[in-house]
C-alpha positions as CSV (number, residue, x, y, z in Angstrom):
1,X,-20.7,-27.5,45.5
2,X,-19.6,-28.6,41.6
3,X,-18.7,-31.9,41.7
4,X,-17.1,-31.9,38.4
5,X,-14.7,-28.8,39.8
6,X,-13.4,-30.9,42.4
7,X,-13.3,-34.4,40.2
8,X,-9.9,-36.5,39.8
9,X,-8.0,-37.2,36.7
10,X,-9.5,-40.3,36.7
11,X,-13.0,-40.0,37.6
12,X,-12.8,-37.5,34.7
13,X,-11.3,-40.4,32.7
14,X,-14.2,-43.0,33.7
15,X,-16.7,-40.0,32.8
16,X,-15.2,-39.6,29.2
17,X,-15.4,-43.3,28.8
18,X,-19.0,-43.7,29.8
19,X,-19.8,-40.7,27.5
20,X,-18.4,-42.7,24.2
21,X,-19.5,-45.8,25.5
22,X,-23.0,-44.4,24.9
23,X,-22.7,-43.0,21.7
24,X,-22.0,-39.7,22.3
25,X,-19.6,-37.6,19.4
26,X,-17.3,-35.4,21.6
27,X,-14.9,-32.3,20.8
28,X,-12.2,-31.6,22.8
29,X,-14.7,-28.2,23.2
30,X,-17.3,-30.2,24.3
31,X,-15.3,-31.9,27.1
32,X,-13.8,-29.1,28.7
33,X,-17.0,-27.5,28.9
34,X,-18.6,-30.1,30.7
35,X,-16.0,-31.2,32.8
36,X,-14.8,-27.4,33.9
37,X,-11.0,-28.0,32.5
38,X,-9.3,-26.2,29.4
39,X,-9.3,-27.3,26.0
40,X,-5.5,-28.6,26.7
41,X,-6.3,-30.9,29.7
42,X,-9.6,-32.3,27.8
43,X,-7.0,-33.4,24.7
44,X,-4.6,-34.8,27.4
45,X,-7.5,-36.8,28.6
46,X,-8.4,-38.4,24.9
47,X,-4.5,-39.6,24.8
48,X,-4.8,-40.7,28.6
49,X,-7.8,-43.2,27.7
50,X,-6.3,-44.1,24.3
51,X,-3.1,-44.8,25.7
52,X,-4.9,-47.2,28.5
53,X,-6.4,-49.1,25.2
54,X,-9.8,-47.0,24.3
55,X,-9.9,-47.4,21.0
56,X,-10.8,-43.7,20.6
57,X,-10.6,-41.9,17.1
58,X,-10.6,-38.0,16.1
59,X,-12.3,-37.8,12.6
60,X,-10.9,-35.1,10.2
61,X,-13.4,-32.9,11.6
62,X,-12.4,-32.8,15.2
63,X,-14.7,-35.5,16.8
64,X,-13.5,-38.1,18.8
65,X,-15.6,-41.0,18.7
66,X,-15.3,-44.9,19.8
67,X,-14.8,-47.6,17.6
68,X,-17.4,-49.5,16.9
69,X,-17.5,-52.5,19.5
70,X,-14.7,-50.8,21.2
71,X,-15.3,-51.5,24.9
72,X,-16.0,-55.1,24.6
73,X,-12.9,-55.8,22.9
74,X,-10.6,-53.7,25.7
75,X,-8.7,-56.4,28.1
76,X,-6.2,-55.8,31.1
77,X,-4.7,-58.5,30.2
């Protein structure tokens, strides 16, 4: 059984997150590989957590990456 196959929006979300969160450079390439979902819903998922107030940026050569100090500075309120 692939988890990732059968994972929500969301948890996909969460997963993207944790991945910038720890450094990691991503393509939209890279993220629909690894999370088994086209190129298109991998870019949908960059504006998704941007929109909720990742501050996520695509460089001039495709990779997203997290601004520095980016998660401690998101609030919900």
């Amino acid at each position: 059984m692939n988890l990732l196959a059968e994972s929500t929006p969301t948890e996909r979300a969460v997963l993207l997150i944790h991945w910038l969160h720890i450094g990691r450079e991503l393509t939209t390439a890279d993220v629909a590989e690894s999370l088994q979902v086209s190129q298109r819903t991998a870019q949908r998922l960059f504006v998704a957590v941007s929109r909720a107030g990742v501050p996520v940026w695509r460089g001039d050569d495709g990779v997203y990456r997290l601004l520095s100090d980016g998660l401690t500075q998101i609030s919900p309120y």
